[in-house]
N, C-alpha and C positions, 0 to 999 in steps of 0.2 A: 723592638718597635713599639712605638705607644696606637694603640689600635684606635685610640678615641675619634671617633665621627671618620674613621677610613671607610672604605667602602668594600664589604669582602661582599663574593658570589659562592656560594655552597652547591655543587650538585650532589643529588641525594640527601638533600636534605631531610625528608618527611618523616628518615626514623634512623635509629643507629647511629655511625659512628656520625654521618652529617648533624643529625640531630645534637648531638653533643657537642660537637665541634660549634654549632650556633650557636649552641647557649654558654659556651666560654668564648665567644667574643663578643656577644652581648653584653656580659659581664664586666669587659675590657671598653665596654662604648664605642663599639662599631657597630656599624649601620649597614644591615645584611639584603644580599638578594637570594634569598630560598628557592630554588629549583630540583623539582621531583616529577614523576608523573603521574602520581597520589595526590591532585588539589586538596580534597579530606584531610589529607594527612598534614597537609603545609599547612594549611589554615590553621591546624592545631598548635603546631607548633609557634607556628608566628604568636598564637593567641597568649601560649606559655611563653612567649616572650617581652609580651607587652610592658611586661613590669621594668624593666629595663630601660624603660624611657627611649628608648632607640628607635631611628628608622627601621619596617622589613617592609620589602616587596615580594612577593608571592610570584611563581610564574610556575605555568603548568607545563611541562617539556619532556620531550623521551629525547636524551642524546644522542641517542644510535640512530636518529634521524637526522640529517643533515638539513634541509629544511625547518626543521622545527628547532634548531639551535641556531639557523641562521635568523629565523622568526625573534626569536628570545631575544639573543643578543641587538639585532636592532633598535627593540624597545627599548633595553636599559641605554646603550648610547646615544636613543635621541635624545636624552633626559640627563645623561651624563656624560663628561668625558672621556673616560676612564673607568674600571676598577683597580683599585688598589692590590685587594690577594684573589686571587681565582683558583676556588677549593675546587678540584675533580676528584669526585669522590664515590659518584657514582658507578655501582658493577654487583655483579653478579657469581655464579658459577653454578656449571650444572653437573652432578657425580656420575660418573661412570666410566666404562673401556672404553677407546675412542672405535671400537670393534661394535662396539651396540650405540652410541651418539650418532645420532643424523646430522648431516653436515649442515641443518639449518639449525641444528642447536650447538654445534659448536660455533660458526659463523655468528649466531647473536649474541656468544658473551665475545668474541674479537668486538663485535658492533661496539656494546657498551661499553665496556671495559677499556679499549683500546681506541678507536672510532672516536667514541664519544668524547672523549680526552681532545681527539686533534680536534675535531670540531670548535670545542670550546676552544682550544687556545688559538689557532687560524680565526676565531672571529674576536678576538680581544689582546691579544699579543699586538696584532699594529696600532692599538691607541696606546698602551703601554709604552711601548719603544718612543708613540712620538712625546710622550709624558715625560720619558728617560725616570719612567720610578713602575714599582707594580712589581710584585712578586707570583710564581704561578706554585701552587703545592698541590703535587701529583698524589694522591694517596694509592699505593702500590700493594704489595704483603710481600713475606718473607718468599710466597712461592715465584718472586722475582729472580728468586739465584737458587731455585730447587726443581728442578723437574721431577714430579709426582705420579705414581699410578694411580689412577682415578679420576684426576684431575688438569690432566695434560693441556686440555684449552686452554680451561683456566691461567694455567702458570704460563701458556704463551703470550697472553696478553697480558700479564704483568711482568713479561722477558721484557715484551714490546716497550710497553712503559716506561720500562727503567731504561734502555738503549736508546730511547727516542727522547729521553729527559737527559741524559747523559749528553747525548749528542748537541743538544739546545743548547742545553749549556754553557757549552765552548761555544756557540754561535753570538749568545747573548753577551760574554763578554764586553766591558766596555759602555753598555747601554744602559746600566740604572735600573735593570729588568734582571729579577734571581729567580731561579726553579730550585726545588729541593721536591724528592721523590722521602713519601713515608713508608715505611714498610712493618708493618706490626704482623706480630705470630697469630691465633687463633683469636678471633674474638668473641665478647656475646653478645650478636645482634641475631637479627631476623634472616642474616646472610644465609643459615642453615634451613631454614622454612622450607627452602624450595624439596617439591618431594622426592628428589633423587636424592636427599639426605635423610631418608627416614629409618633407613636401616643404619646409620651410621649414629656413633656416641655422639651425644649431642655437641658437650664443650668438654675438654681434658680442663685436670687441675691447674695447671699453668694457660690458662687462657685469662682474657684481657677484658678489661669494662672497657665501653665505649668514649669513658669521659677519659682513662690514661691515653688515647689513641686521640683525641680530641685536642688535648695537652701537650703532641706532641706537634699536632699540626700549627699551634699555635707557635709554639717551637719552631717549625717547619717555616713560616711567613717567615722568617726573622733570620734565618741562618744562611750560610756560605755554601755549606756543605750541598754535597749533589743527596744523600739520601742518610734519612734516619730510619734505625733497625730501635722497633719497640719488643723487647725492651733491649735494651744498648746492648746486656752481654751474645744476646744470638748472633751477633757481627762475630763472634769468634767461631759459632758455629759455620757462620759464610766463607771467615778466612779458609777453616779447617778443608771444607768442601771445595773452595776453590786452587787452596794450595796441595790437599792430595785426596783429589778425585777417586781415585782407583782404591781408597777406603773408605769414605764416607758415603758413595753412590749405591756400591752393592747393599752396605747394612738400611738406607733410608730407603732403598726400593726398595729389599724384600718384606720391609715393614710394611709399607704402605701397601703394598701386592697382596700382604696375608690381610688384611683387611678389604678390599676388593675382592678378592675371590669367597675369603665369607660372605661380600655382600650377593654375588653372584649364584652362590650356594641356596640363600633364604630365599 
């Protein structure tokens, strides 16, 4: 797809992988709508965008709120039609047993991560369809086809994601409207900040810059495919797990386990 003067929407925009995924298609001369719930931070970025000569519109939103993305999304469509690619990009994750997680922290990465997704696409999927054009690119992670000790929210609402983008899918059929889910292994943003990763390694040696994951979303706008695994060969790791479970599950739990229980330990 030629991105020139499209109109993409970024959530999570204000740092990381949004951030980079903005400024490669800024690059590409599309004309962005940045959404975070860091204003500070979007403004920055917009500001680091300027040189691009391109439209950005700024909008301050928490997803996980239904209200505040039904708020968002009205303004961009009284003023447009349409958007073009609608980046969900926005989430989180908080570490730990779901034995010690309070159920109001794991209910807010579902919110964000999950939630926030439908929100956005429930408020911009019906001008798309009536467009008959628009692509939506879900960005997921690999713990979409792995369920993790430590992190079991987390990877349920990028189960969710992926099943409910799959599901779209075959819906959208026929309509001029394509989804494509991204799914990158570790990467290095701020994702790790949150302090229930302070006792854990920060980033392994196979971990990811934000601009290959950004590249791939761009990727992503443009393709048939239901989901891209960054980087491509870990789809063999998915195959592997999904075609014999009863080896690949015990050896990734007890990995991830002896890592939680050291954290539980310090």
């Amino acid at each position: 797809m030629n991105f020139k003067n499209k109109l993409v929407l970024i959530t999570g925009a204000s740092s990381g992988i949004g951030r980079a995924a903005a400024l490669q298609f800024a690059k590409k001369g599309a004309n962005l709508i940045l959404v975070a719930r860091n204003k500070e931070k979007l403004n920055q970025t917009a500001e680091d965008l300027k040189k691009f000569n391109v439209s950005i519109f700024v909008l301050e939103c928490d997803v996980s709120k239904k209200s505040d993305v039904e708020k968002m999304a009205k303004s961009i469509l009284e003023k447009h039609d349409s958007v073009d690619i609608l980046v969900n990009n926005a989430g989180f994750a908080i570490y730990g047993p779901v034995s010690k997680l309070s159920i109001e922290e794991i209910e807010s990465q579902m919110a964000t991560n999950y939630f926030g997704m439908i929100y956005c696409v429930k408020n911009f999927l019906p001008s798309m369809i009536k467009k008959k054009s628009g692509h939506i690119v879900n960005v997921a992670s690999v713990a979409a086809s792995f369920g993790l000790p430590g992190i079991a929210s987390y990877c349920a609402s990028k189960f969710a994601m992926l099943g409910f983008s799959e599901g779209l899918k075959h819906e959208l059929k026929g309509t001029g409207v394509g989804i494509t889910v991204v799914s990158p292994i570790m990467v290095r943003t701020n994702f790790f900040d949150h302090p229930s990763f302070e006792k854990m390694p920060k980033y392994s040696p196979t971990s990811l810059s934000p601009e290959t994951v950004a590249n791939a979303i761009l990727k992503a706008a443009n393709s048939s495919r239901l989901e891209i695994i960054v980087p491509s060969f870990v789809r063999g790791a998915v195959w592997m797990k999904e075609t014999f479970p009863y080896l690949i599950n015990p050896i990734l739990g007890s990995a991830f386990k002896k890592q939680l229980d050291k954290n539980e330990e310090n």
